[in-house]
Every structure is written in C-alpha cells, then in structure tokens.
C-alpha positions as a Markdown table, in Angstrom:
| # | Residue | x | y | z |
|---|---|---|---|---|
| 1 | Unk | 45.6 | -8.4 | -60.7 |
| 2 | Unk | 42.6 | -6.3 | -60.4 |
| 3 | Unk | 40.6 | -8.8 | -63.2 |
| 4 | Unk | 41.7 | -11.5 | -61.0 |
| 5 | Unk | 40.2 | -10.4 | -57.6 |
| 6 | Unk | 36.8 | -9.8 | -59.7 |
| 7 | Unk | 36.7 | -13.0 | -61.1 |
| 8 | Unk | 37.7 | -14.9 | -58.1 |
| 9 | Unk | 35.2 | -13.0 | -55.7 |
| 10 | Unk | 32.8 | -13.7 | -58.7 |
| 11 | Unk | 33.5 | -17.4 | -58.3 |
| 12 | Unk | 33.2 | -17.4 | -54.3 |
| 13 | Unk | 30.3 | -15.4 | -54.9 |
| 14 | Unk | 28.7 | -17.7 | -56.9 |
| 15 | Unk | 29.6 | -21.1 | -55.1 |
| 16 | Unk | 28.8 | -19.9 | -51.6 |
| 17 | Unk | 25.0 | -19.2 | -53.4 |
| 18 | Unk | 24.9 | -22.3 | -55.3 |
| 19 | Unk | 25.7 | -24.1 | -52.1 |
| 20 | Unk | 23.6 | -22.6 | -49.9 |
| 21 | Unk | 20.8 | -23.2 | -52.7 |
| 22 | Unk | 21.3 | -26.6 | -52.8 |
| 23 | Unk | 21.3 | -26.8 | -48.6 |
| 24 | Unk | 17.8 | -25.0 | -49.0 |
| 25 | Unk | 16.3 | -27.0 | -51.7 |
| 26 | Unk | 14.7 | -30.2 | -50.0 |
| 27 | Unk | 13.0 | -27.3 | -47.6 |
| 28 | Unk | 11.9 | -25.2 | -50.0 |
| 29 | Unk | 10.7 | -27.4 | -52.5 |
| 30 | Unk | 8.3 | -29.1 | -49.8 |
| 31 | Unk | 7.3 | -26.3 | -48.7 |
| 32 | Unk | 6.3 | -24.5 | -51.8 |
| 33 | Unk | 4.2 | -28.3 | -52.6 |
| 34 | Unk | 2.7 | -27.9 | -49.1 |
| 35 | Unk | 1.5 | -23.8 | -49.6 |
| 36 | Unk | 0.9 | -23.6 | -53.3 |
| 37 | Unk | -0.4 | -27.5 | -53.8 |
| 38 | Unk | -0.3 | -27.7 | -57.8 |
| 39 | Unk | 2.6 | -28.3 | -59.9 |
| 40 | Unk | 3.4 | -24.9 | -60.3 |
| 41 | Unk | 5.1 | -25.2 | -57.0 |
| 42 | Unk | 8.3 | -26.4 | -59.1 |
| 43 | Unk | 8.5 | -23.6 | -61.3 |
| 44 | Unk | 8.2 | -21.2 | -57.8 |
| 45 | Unk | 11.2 | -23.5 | -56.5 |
| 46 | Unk | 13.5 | -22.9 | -59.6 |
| 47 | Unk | 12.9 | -19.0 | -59.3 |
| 48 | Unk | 13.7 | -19.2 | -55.4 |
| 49 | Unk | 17.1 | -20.8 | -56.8 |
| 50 | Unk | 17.8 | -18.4 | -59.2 |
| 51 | Unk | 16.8 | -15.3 | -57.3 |
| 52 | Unk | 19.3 | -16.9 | -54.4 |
| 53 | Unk | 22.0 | -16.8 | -57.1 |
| 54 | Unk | 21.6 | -13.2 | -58.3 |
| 55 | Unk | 21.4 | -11.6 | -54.8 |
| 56 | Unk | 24.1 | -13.6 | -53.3 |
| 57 | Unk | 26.1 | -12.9 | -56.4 |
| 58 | Unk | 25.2 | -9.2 | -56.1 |
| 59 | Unk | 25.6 | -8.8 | -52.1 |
| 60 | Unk | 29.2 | -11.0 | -52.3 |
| 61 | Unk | 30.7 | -9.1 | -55.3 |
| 62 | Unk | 30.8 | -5.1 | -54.0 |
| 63 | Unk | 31.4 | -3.4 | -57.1 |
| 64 | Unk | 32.2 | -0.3 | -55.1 |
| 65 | Unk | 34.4 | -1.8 | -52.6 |
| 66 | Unk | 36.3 | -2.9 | -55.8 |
| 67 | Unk | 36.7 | 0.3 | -57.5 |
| 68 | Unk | 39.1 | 1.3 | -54.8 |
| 69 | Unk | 42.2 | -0.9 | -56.3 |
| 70 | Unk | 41.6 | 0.7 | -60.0 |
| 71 | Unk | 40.6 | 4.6 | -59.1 |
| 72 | Unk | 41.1 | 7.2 | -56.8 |
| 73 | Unk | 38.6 | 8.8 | -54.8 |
| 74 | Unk | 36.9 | 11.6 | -56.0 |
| 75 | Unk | 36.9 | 13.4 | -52.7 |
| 76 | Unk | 41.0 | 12.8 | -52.5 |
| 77 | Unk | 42.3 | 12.8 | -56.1 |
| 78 | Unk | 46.0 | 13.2 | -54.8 |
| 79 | Unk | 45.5 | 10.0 | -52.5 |
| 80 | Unk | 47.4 | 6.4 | -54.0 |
| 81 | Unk | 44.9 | 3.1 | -55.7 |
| 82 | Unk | 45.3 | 0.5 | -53.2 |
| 83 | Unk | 47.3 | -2.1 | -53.4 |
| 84 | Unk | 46.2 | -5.5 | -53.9 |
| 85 | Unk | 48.3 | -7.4 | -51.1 |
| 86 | Unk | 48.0 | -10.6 | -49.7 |
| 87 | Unk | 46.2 | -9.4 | -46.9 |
| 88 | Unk | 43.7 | -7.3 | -49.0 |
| 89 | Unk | 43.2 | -10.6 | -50.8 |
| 90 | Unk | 41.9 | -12.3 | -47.4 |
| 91 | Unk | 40.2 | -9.1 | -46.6 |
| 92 | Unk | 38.5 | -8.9 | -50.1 |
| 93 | Unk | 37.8 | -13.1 | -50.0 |
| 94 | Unk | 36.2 | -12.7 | -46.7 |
| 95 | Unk | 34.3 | -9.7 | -47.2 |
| 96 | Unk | 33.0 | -11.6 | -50.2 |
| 97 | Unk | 31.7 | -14.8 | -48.5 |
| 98 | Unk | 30.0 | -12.6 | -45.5 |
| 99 | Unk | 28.7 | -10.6 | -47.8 |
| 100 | Unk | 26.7 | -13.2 | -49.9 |
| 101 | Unk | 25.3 | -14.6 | -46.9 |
| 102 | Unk | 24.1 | -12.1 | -46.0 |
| 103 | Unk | 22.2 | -11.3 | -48.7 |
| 104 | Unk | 21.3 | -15.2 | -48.5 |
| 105 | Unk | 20.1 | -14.9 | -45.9 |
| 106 | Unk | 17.7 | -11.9 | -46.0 |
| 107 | Unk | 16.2 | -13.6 | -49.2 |
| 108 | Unk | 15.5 | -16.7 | -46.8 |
| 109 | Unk | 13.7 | -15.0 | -44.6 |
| 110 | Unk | 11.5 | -13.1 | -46.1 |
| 111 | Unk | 10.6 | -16.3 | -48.1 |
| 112 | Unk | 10.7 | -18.1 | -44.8 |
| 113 | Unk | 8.1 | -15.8 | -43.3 |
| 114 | Unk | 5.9 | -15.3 | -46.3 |
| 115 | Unk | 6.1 | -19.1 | -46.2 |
| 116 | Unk | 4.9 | -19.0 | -42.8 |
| 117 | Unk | 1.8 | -16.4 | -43.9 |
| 118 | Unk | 0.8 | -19.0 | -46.6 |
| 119 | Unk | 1.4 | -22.0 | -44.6 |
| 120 | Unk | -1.3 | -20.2 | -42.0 |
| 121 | Unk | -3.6 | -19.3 | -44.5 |
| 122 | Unk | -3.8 | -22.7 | -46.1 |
| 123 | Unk | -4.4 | -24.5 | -42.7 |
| 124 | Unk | -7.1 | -22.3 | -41.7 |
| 125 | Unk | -8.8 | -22.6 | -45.0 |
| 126 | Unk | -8.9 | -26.4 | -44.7 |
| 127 | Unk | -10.1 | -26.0 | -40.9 |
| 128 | Unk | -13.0 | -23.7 | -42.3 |
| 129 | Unk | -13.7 | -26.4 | -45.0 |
| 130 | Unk | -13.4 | -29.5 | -42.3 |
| 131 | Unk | -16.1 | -27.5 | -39.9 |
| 132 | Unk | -18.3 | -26.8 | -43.1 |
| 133 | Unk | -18.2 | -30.6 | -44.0 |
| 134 | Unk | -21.6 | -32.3 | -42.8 |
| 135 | Unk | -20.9 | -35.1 | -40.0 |
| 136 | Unk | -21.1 | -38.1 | -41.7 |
C-alpha cells in the first residue's frame, strides 16, 4: 500500500508540473526571445521546463511526510505506523497537488521577476542606443 501512495503522489506530482509547464510555455518562451534575443533563448525555455518538473516533483512528493506510514518516530518508538486509510489517501493526494504548486509557483516568480529585471534592462539599453542614434 505504501509503494502505491509513492507512486501515485509521484504521478500527481508529476502531471500537475507538466501541466502547469505547458500553461506557462507560450509566456515563457516569448519572453525569454524578447530578454535574451538570440536563439539560445530556446535552450533557456527547455531548462525553465525541466527545472519546473524537478521542483514541483520535489515540493509535491514529501518524502518525510511519507515515512510516517512505514516507521515510527524516533522521538515515540512505542507509538503505532499510520494507517493508510481512505481519508489519509485524500489527505496525502491533496497535500500532494498543493504542495507542487507551490513550489510552482515560487520557481515562477522568481523567474517572473528576474524576467521583469531583464525585460528593464533591455528597454533601457535600446532607449540609450535610440538617443545616441544621430537624427537623421
């Protein structure tokens, strides 16, 4: 039962992040083109992908919440491993989904706001360049 709740808040884990990656993709994509302007811009847009993936696999799938159904706790060694019950499952599936976006969400704001910096710095180097151009 226990290998079952791991791989199933794996999988929620990992859909919930591919989903969300693919909501995010038009946005990012264009926005890496706009700051970075070469074609590297891509390759920046696949690693945003793959780092979404990895946290919001990472942040959904709480290894140490999960411990609790196959060990004791140290502290309490005469205490009882939970039991997996129906509502555990619902606790465990939902602690799982709020968990990866949350962790979604941090990585899309930082990348969201260091977006911002280089979307700033990119406009005020081409305003510097447009007031530096001789009037034709």
């Amino acid at each position: 039962m226990f290998y079952t709740l791991l791989l199933g808040t794996f999988g929620i884990a990992f859909l919930v992040s591919w989903l969300t990656a693919r909501f995010f993709e038009t946005a990012a994509e264009r926005i890496l083109k706009r700051v970075i302007q070469d074609e590297i811009s891509s390759a920046w847009a696949t690693y945003l992908k793959f780092a979404l993936l990895v946290v919001g696999i990472s942040s959904g799938v709480g290894i140490y919440q999960l411990e609790r159904f196959i060990s004791t706790p140290v502290y309490n060694e005469k205490s009882a491993v939970l039991e997996l019950t129906t509502a555990r499952w619902v606790l465990e599936i939902y602690r799982t989904i709020i968990g990866t976006l949350q962790g979604l969400a941090w990585v899309l704001l930082v990348f969201f706001v260091v977006a911002l910096v280089g979307f700033i710095v990119v406009k005020l180097i081409e305003t510097l360049r447009r007031n530096r151009e001789p009037a034709a």
